[in-house]
C-alpha distance (Angstrom), angle and dihedral (degrees) to the residues before:
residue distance angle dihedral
X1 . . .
X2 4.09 . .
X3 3.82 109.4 .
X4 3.68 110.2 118.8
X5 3.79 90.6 -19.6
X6 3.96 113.7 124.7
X7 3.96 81.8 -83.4
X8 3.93 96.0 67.0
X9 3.59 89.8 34.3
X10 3.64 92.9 57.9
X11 3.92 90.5 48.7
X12 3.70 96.0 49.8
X13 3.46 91.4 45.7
X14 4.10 98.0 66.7
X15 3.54 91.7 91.0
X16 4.12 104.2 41.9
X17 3.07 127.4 87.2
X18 4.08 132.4 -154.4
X19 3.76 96.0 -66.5
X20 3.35 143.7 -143.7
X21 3.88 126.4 -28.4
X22 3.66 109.8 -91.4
X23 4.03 115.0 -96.3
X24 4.17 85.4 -154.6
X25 3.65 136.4 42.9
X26 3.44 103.9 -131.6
X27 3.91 97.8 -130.2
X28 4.11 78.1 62.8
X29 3.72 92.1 68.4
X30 4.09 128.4 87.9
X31 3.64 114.3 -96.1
X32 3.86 88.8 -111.6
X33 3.51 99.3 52.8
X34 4.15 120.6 104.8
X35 4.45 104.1 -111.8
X36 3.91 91.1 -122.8
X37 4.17 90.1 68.6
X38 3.93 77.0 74.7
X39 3.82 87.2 83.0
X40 3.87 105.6 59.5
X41 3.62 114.2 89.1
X42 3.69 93.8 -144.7
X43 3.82 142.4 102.9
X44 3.67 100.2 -72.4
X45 4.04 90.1 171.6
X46 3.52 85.3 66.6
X47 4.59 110.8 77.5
X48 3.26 145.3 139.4
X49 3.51 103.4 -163.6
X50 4.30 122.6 53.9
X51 4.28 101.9 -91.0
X52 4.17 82.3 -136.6
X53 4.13 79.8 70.5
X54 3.57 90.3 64.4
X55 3.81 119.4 89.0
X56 4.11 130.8 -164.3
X57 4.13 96.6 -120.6
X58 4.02 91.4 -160.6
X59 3.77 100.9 -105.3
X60 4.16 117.7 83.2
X61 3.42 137.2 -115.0
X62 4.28 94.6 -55.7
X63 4.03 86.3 -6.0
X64 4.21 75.2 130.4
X65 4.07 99.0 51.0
X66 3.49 117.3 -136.1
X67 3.92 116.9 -140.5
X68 4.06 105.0 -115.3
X69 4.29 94.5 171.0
X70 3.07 109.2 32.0
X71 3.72 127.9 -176.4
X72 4.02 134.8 -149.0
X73 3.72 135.4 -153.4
X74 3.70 127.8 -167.3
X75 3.60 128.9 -89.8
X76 3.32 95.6 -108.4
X77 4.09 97.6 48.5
X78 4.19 81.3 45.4
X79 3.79 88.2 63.6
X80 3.75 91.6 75.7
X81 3.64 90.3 67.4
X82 3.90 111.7 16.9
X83 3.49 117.6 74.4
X84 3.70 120.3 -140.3
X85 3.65 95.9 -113.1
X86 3.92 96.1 47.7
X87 3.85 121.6 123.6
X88 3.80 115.6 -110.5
X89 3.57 131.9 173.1
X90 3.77 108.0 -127.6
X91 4.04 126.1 -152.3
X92 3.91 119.5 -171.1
X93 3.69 102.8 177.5
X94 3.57 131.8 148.0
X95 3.56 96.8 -4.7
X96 3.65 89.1 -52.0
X97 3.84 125.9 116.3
X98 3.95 120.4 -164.0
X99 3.97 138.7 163.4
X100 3.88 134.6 -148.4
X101 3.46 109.5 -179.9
X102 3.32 118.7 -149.3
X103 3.64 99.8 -119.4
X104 3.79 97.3 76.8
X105 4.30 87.7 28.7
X106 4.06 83.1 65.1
X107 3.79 87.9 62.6
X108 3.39 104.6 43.1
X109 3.86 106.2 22.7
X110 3.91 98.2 -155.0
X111 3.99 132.3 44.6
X112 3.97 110.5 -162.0
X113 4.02 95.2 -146.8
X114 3.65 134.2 146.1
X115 3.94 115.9 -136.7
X116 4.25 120.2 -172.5
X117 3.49 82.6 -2.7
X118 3.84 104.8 -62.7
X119 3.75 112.7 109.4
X120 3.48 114.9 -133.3
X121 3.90 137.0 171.5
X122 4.09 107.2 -125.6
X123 3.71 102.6 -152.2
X124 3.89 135.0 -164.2
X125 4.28 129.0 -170.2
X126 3.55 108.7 -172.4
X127 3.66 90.4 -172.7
X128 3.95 88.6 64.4
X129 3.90 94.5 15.6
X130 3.48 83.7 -132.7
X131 3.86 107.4 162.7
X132 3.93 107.8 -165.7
X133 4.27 133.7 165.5
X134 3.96 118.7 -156.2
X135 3.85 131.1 -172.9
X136 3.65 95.4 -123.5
X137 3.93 93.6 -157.8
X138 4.06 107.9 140.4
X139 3.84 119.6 -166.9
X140 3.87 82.8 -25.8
X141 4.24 97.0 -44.3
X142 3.35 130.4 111.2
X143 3.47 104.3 -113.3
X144 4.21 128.4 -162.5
X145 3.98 118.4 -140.9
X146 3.67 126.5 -153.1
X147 4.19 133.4 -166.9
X148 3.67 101.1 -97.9
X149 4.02 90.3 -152.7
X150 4.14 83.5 -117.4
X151 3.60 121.3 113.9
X152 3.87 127.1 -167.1
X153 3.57 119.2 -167.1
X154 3.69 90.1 -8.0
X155 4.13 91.2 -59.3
X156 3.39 125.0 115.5
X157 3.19 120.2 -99.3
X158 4.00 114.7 -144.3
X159 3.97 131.9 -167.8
X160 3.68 135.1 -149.1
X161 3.64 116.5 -122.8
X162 3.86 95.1 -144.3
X163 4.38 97.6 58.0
X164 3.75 94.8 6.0
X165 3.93 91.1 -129.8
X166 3.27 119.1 164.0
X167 4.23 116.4 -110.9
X168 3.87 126.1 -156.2
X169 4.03 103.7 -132.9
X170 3.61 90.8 -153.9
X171 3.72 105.5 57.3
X172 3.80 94.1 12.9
X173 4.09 91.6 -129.1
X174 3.95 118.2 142.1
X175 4.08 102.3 -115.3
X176 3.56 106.2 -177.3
X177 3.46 139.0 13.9
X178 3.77 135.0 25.7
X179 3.61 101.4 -18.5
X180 3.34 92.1 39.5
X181 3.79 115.6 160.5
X182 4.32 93.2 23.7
X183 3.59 122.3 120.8
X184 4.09 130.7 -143.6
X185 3.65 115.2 -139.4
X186 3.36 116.9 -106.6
X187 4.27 113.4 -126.0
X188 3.88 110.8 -155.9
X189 3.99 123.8 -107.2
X190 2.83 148.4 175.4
X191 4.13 138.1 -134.8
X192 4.07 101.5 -149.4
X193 3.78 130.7 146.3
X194 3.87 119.2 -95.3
X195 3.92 96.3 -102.9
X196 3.68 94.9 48.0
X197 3.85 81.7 55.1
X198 3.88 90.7 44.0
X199 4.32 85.8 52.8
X200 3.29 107.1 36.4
X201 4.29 90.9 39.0
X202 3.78 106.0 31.1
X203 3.78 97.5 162.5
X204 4.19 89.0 41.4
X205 3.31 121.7 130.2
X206 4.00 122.5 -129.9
X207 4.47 126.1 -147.4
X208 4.06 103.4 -111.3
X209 3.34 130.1 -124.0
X210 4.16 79.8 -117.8
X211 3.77 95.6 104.8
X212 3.41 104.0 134.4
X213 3.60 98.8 -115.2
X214 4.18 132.1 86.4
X215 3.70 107.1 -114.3
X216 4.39 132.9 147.9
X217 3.55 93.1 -114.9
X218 3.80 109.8 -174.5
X219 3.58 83.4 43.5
X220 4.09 127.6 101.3
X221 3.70 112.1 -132.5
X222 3.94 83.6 -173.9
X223 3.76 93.6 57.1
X224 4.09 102.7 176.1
X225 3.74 100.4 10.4
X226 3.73 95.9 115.8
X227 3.62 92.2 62.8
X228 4.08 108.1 122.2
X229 3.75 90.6 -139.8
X230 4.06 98.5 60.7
X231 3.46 125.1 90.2
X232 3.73 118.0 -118.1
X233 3.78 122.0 -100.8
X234 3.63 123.1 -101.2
X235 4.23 91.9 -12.9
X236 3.79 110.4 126.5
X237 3.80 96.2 155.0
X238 3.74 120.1 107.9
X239 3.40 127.7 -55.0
X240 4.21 135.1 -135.7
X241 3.67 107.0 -140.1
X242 3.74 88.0 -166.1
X243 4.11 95.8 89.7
X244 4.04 122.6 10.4
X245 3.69 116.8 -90.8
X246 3.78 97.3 -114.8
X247 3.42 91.6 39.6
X248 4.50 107.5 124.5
X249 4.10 109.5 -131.8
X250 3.44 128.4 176.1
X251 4.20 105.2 -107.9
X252 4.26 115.5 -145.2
X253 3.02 128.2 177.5
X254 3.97 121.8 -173.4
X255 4.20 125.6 175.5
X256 3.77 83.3 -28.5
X257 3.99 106.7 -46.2
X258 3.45 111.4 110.6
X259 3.84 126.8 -155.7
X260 3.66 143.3 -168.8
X261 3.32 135.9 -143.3
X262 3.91 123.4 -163.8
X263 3.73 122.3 -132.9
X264 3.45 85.4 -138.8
X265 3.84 92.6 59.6
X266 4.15 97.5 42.3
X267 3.70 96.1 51.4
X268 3.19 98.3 50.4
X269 3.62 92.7 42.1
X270 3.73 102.2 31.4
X271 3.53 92.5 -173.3
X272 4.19 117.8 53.7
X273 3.91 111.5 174.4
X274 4.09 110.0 -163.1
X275 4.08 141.2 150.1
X276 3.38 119.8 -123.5
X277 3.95 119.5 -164.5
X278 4.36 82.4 -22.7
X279 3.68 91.6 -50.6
X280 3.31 111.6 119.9
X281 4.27 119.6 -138.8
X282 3.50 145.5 176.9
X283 3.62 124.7 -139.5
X284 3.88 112.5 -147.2
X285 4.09 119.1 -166.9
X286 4.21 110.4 -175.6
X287 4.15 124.5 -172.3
X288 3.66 112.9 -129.4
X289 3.57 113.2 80.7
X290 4.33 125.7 73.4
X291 3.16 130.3 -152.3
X292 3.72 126.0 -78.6
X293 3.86 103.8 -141.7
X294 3.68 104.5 40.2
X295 3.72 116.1 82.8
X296 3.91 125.2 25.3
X297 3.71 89.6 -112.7
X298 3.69 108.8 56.4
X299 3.74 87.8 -149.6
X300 4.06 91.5 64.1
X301 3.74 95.8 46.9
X302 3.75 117.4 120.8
X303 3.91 126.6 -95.5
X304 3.89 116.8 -76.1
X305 3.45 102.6 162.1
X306 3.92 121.7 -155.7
X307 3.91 134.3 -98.6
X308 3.85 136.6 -145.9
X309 4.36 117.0 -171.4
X310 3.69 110.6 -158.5
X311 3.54 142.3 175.2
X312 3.43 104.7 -113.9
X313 4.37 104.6 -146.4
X314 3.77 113.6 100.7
X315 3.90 114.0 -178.8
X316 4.01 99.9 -23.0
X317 4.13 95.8 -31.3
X318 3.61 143.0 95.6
X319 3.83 112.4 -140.2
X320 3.61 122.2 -151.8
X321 4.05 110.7 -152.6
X322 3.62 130.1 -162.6
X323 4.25 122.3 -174.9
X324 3.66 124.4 -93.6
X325 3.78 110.7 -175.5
X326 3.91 135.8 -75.3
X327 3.60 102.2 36.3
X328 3.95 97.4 -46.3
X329 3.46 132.7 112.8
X330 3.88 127.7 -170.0
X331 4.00 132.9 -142.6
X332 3.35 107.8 -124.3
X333 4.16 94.1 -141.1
X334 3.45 95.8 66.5
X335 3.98 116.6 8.2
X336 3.85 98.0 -119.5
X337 4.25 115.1 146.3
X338 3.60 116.3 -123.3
X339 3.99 138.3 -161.6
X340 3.28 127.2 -139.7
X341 3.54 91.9 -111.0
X342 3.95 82.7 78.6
X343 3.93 85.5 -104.8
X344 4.06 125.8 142.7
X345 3.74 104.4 -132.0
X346 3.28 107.1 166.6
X347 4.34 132.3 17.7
X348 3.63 130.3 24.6
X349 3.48 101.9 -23.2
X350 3.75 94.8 41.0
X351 3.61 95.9 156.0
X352 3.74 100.8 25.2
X353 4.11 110.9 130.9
X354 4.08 114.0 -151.9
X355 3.59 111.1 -130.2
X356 4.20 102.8 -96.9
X357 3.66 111.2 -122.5
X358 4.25 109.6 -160.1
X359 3.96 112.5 -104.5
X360 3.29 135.2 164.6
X361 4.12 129.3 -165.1
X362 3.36 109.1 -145.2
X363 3.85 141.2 141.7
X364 3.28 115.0 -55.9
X365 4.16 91.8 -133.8
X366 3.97 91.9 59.1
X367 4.21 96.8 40.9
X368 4.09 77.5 53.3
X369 3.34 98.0 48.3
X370 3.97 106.7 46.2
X371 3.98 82.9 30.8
X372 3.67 108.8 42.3
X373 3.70 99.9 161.1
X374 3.74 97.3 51.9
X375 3.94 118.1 132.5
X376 3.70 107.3 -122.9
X377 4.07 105.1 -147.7
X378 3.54 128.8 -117.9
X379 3.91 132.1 -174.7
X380 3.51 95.4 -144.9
X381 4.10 88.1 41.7
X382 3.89 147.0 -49.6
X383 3.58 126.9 -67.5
C-alpha cells in the first residue's frame, strides 16, 4: 500500500519546498508530542485531545498542497477528462452548483473555494474517505486551511492559516492550539458520480485540473486501500468488531444520535426508510459511481454507488419510497421519480427538493472511532 507511506510522500513532495521556520524548538515540546508540531506557530499548551494521539503522516506541514484559487470548467469541457462513473463531491448551495472530483481532491485533500457566496474549505481523507465541506469564516474572515501533514486516528488533520490551530477533518472541531475547543460548520455534500452531477446539475460548474501543481490525476495513489480486508493506515485506536474496518457505511447524525448504515445493507436495499430522534428519513443508495481508491486507474475501480439522506415530509406528509430502476426511486403516495440528489424529476412533485440531511460515507473504522456510540443499522434490528 502507497497512501501516505514514504511513496505518496515522495510524490507530493515534488512541488514543496523546505518550509517555513519552525514556530517551536523541538526540545520545547512534551515528550509525547509527534516532532513536526514544532512547526505551527500556535498555542500548543492549549488541546483538547492527548498530543501522544497525534501522529507524523510522512508529508510536512503543506508537503500535501491545498488548492487556495481554484478554477472551474464546464461540464461539458470536464467531459474530456472525467469519466462518467468518477466520484465527485457535489455542492448545491445558494443557487450555486459545483463539483470536485475526487481524483484531484486525493492529491490535495482541501480546496479553499467560496460557493453562493459562503467560503468554505471542501475537504477529502483518503485514509477515512471521509468527504467533508466547511464554511471557513473565522471571527467574521474568510479563512484558508491547509493539511498539516498530522494525522489523528487516521484523519487528517488540517490547520488554519490565520492562528495555525490544528482542525480535526472528521468532526471539524479545533484540537489544539489557539482555537482550541471551536467548531467549523459543517456544509452538506454529497459523494455522486460525475453524470449524476452532469443530470441532476446541467449548468454546474466542475474544479479544473488547473491547480497549479503537476499531479496524475485520474490516477489512485492509494491503489488497493478500499479493500475490506486491509487494515487501516496509521489507526491503532480501538476497534468495533461489529462491522469490518474497511467496510463503507453511510454516517448520520441527527440532534446528537448518530447512525450507520452499511454498504452492504443500502445496496442491496437501495431504499432504507428510518426515524431518527422523531424525524423521519429516507436513505437512498444509486449505482453509477466506483470507488476512488481501489484500482490504479480510477476508471477501473469497482462499483460504489452513491447515497442521498433525506428527510422524508414534503408539504404536511411523510412519503415512503421504494426503487424503480436506473438510479430513481419513486414515492409511493403519488408516483413521482426521484434522483438521488433528493430531486422530483418526474410526476406531481416534479420539481419538489427533499430537505438534505448531512451524511457522510466513510469507513466504518473512523465513523467508530470519532463516534463510538453510534447505532449501526440492521434490517432485521439495531445493534
Amino acid at each position: 500500500m502507497i497512501g501516505r507511506l514514504s511513496a505518496l510522500a515522495g510524490l507530493l513532495l515534488l512541488a514543496v519546498g523546505g518550509g517555513p521556520e519552525r514556530a517551536y524548538a523541538q526540545n520545547d515540546l512534551p515528550a509525547e508530542a509527534p516532532q513536526a508540531l514544532a512547526q505551527f506557530d500556535t498555542d500548543l499548551s492549549n488541546a483538547t485531545v492527548d498530543l501522544s494521539e497525534l501522529r507524523h503522516g510522512g508529508p510536512s506541514k503543506d508537503g500535501i498542497p491545498s488548492i487556495d484559487d481554484p478554477s472551474f470548467v464546464s461540464i461539458a469541457a470536464a467531459r474530456d477528462w472525467v469519466a462518467p462513473e468518477e466520484p465527485v463531491i457535489a455542492l448545491e448551495h445558494n443557487g450555486e452548483r459545483k463539483a470536485y472530483p475526487l481524483q484531484i481532491l486525493t492529491y490535495h485533500e482541501i480546496v479553499n473555494d467560496e460557493i453562493g457566496g459562503t467560503p468554505v474549505a471542501v475537504t477529502f481523507c483518503p485514509l477515512c474517505y471521509s468527504a467533508i465541506a466547511f464554511r471557513r469564516t473565522l471571527d467574521g474572515e474568510p479563512t484558508p486551511f491547509g493539511v498539516s501533514g498530522l494525522l489523528r486516528k487516521s484523519d487528517l488533520v488540517m490547520y488554519d492559516r490565520r492562528t495555525e490551530t490544528l482542525w480535526q477533518q472528521f468532526t471539524g472541531e479545533a484540537i489544539v492550539g489557539d482555537r482550541a475547543g471551536d467548531e467549523l460548520e459543517v456544509v452538506p455534500s454529497q459523494l455522486i458520480s460525475f453524470r449524476q452531477f452532469a443530470d441532476n446539475y446541467p449548468n454546474g460548474r466542475v474544479l479544473s485540473r488547473d491547480t497549479g501543481h503537476d499531479r496524475p490525476y485520474g490516477q489512485n495513489p492509494y491503489a488497493g486501500y478500499d479493500d475490506i480486508n486491509k487494515s487501516p493506515f496509521a489507526y491503532d485506536g480501538p476497534t468495533d468488531d461489529r462491522l469490518p474496518p474497511k467496510e463503507k457505511v453511510v454516517a448520520v447524525s441527527v440532534d446528537g444520535i448518530h447512525k450507520a448504515y452499511p454498504h452492504s445493507t443500502t445496496k442491496e436495499q437501495r431504499v432504507i426508510l428510518d426515524t431518527m430522534a422523531g424525524r423521519p428519513l429516507v436513505v437512498f443508495h444509486a449505482p453509477g459511481a466506483v470507488s476512488a481508491l481501489d484500482a490504479r486507474q480510477i476508471t477501473a475501480s469497482k462499483e460504489d454507488g452513491s447515497t442521498g439522506v433525506f428527510d422524508r415530509r414534503v408539504d404536511g406528509r411523510t412519503l415512503k419510497f421504494q426503487y424503480v430502476d436506473d438510479g430513481r426511486f419513486k414515492d409511493t403516495a403519488t408516483g413521482s421519480v426521484w434522483t438521488v440528489t433528493g430531486r422530483a424529476v418526474e410526476g406531481p412533485l416534479k420539481g419538489t427538493k427533499l430537505t438534505r440531511i448531512p451524511h457522510g460515507d466513510y469507513f466504518a473504522f473512523a465513523w467508530m472511532a470519532f463516534r463510538p456510540n453510534a447505532v449501526i443499522y440492521d434490517a432485521n434490528g439495531e445493534s
